[in-house]
N, C-alpha and C positions, 0 to 999 in steps of 0.2 A: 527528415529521417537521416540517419547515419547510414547506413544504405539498404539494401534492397530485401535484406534479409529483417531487418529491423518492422518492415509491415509482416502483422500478424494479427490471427481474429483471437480474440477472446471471445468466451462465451459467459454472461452475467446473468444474474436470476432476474425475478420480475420488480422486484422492490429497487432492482441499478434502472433497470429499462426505466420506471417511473420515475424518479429522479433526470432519468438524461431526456425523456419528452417534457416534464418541467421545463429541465434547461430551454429546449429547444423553445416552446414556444415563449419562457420568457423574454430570449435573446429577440423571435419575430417582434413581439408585441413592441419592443425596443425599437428595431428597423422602424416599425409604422409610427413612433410617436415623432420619431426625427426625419421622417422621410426618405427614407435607406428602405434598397430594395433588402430580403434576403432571399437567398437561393440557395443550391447544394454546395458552391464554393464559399457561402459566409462562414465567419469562424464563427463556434459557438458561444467562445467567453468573451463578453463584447462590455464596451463602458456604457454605461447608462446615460452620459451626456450626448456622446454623438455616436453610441454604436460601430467605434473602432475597435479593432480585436484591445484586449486588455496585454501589456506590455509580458513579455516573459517574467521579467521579475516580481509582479505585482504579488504573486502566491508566495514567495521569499518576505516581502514588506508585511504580508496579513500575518506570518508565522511570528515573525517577530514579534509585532505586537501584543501578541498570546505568549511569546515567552518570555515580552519584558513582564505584563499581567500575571503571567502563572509559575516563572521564573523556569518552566521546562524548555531545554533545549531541542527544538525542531526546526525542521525544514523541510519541504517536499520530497527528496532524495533518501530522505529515512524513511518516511513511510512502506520506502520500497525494502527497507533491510525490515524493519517488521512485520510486513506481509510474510518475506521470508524464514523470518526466525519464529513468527506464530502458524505460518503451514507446517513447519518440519515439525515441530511441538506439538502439535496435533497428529503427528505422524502420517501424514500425506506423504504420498510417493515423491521422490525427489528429482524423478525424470518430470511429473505433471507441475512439478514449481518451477525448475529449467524453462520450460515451454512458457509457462504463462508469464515469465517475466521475459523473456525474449533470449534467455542465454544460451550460448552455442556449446558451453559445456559444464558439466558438473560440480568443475572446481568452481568456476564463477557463481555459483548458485550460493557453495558452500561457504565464501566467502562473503556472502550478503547475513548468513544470520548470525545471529550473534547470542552470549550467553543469557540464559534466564535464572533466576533466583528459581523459580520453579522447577528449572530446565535439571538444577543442581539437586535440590532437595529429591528429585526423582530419582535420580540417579544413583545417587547414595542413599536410600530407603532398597530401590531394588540390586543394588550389589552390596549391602549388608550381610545377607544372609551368606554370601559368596566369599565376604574377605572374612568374616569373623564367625559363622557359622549359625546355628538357629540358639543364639544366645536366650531368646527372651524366657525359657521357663528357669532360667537358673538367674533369671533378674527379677523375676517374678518372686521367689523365695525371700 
């Protein structure tokens, strides 16, 4: 962790919980085929040959390979700007997205999301009526 302010609880629904016991006991069943204890200081993402944590960068190498296959550009660290930029979008409070991603302030928040073709076409639908007035019955004619 970067430091001490960096731990923090999220809270997730029951379909993340079910996924992360998945995980968990995938990773045991792992320990016991190679005879590796685990316990509560095991990592969870562990290599399937001898149940070492899996390297930092290995989630970088899997992305890759999905974006030479799909030619999109990802990597783990963006995930994090579009959580961002599809909470705001959704219109969730901007102090509950600060918090969940661990930021100490609002600019930082606001500099993780980013524009949406969505984001745009909203925008300019609901500030129409504002710059040009209630044109549509004289478009209608």
């Amino acid at each position: 962790m970067k430091n001490f302010s960096s731990y923090r609880t999220n809270y997730v629904t029951g379909e993340f919980v079910n996924l992360l016991k998945f995980t968990l006991q995938y990773s045991k069943n792992i320990c016991t085929q190679v005879g590796r204890q685990f316990d509560d200081d095991s990592f969870l993402f562990i290599r399937e040959d001898n149940a070492q944590p899996i390297h930092p960068e290995y989630p970088n190498k899997i992305l890759n390979q999905v974006e030479r296959a799909c030619g999109i550009h990802i990597y783990p660290h963006l995930l994090r700007h579009y959580f961002a930029t599809m909470a705001r979008s959704n219109n969730y409070s901007p102090t509950d997205i600060m918090h969940w991603l661990g930021h100490s302030s609002l600019e930082m928040t606001d500099s993780y999301t980013r524009p949406t073709a969505q984001g745009a076409l909203k925008l300019i639908n609901e500030m129409n009526p504002t710059l040009f007035g209630n044109n549509e019955s004289k478009n209608k004619k």
